[in-house]
Structure formats: C-alpha cells, structure tokens
C-alpha positions in Angstrom: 5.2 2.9 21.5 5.4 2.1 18.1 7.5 -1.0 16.7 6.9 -0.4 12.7 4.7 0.9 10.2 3.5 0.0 6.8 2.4 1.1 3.8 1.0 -1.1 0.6 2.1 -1.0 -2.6 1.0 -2.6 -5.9 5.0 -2.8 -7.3 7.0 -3.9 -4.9 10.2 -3.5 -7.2 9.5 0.2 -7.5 8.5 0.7 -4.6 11.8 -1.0 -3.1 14.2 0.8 -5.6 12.5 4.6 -3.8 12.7 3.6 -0.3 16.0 2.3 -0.5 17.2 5.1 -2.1 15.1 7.6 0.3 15.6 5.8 3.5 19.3 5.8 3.4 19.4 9.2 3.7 18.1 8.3 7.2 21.1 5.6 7.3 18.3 3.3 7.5 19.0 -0.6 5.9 16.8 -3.3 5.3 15.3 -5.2 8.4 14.2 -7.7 6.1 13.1 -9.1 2.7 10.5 -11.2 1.7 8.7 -12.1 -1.8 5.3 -9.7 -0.1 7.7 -6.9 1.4 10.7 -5.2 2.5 11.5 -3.5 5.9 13.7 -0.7 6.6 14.8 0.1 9.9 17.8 2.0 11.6 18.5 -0.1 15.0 16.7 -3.0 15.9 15.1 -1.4 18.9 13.6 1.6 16.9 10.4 1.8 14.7 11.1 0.0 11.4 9.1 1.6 8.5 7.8 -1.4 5.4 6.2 -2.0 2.4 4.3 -4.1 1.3 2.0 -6.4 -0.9 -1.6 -6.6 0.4 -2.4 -9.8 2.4 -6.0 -10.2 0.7 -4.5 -9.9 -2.7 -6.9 -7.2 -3.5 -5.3 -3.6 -4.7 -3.2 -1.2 -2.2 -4.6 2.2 -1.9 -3.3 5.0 -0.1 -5.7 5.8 3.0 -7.6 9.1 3.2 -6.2 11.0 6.2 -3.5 8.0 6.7 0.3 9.2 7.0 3.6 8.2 8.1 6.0 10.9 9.9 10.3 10.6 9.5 12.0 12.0 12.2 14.9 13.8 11.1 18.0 15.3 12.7 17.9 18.9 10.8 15.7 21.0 8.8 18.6 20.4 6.1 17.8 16.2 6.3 14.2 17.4 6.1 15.0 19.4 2.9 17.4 15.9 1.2 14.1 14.1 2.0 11.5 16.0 0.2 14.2 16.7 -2.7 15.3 12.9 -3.2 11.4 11.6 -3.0 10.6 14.0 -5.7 13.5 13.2 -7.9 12.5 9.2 -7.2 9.2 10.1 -8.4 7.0 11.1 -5.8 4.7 13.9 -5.4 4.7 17.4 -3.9 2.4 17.4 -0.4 3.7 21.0 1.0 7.4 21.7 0.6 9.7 22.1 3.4 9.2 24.8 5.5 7.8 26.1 9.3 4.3 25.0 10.3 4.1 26.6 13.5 6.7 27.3 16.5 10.0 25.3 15.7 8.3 22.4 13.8 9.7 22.1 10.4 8.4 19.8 7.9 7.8 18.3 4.3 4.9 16.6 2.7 5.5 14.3 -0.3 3.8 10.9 -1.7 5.3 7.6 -3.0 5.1 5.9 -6.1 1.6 4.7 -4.9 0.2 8.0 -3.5 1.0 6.8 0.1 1.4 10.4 2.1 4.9 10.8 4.4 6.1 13.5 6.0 9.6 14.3 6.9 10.4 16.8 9.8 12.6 17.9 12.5 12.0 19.8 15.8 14.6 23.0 15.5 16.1 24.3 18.4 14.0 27.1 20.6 15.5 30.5 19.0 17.3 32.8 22.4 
C-alpha cells in the first residue's frame, strides 16, 4: 500500500551523507537524485524511503507524532541500525529492545530531529 515516504530536511548534504550510510545497511541504493532530494530504495517495486528540501521553501520540521518504520530482517539489523544512526549523529528515541510479544524495535532521530524506527518481527518462541 505504500510506494515511498519522505522526510524534510534543511541540509540536504548531511542529510544525504547519514542516509546513505544508514540505509545501506538495508542494502538500499539511491532511486534517484535531484538538486531538492535523494531517494533510497531497495527494488523498484518496494517502498522507497526520501529526503528532501521543502517545496514552499519555508523550513523543514520534524512532525509531532510523525514517524517512519524500517523493516528489518533480525533483531541484530535492528541493533546496526540504531548503532550506525547514532554514530552518524542522530539521537537516542528508545534503544533496541522488546516492546511487546515478538516485536523488537529501536527509536532514533536524524540530523533534523525526523523520528524513525527500525524493527523486526522475531520468530514465535516453541
């Protein structure tokens, strides 16, 4: 259901340099390139995640309540995620951990306080 999301920024260089360098853990490449944004995606017909420059000009701002989810494929992907984003810079949200059942997660915020989360459904325990 969804094709891509995006987040603003107000430095597109930095921002570009952290998401490179946090989305390839993913194995995710750039989509595309533009002088307002960059996409990142991992096959064309999966959700492509992007940043970018405002439209209006005005300021980005990270929205209250607003946040974008990474699936992963293990708790220890989860746990590179949350580690890389705040070595790039980013900001602790809730480290990586159980929140309930098998749904394992990590919070963390970009360079311009957008909120992300990183998570992986682990398998039923026997």
């Amino acid at each position: 259901m969804i094709g891509y999301t995006c987040v603003g920024t107000n430095d597109l260089a930095g921002a570009t340099a952290f998401y490179d360098d946090l989305l390839s853990l993913l194995g995710a490449k750039r989509f595309f390139e533009s002088d307002r944004g960059i996409g990142w995606g991992c096959a064309p017909e999966q959700p492509m995640f992007s940043v970018m420059k405002p439209f209006d000009g005005q300021p980005a701002s990270a929205g209250n309540g607003v946040m974008i989810s990474l699936v992963t494929k293990s708790a220890a992907q989860v746990d590179a995620l949350y580690a890389k984003a705040l070595s790039l810079g980013g900001r602790d949200e809730g480290a990586p951990g159980l929140r309930g059942g098998n749904f394992y997660a990590a919070y963390f915020r970009d360079l311009d306080g957008n909120k992300l989360a990183a998570f992986c459904i682990l398998p039923a325990a026997s």
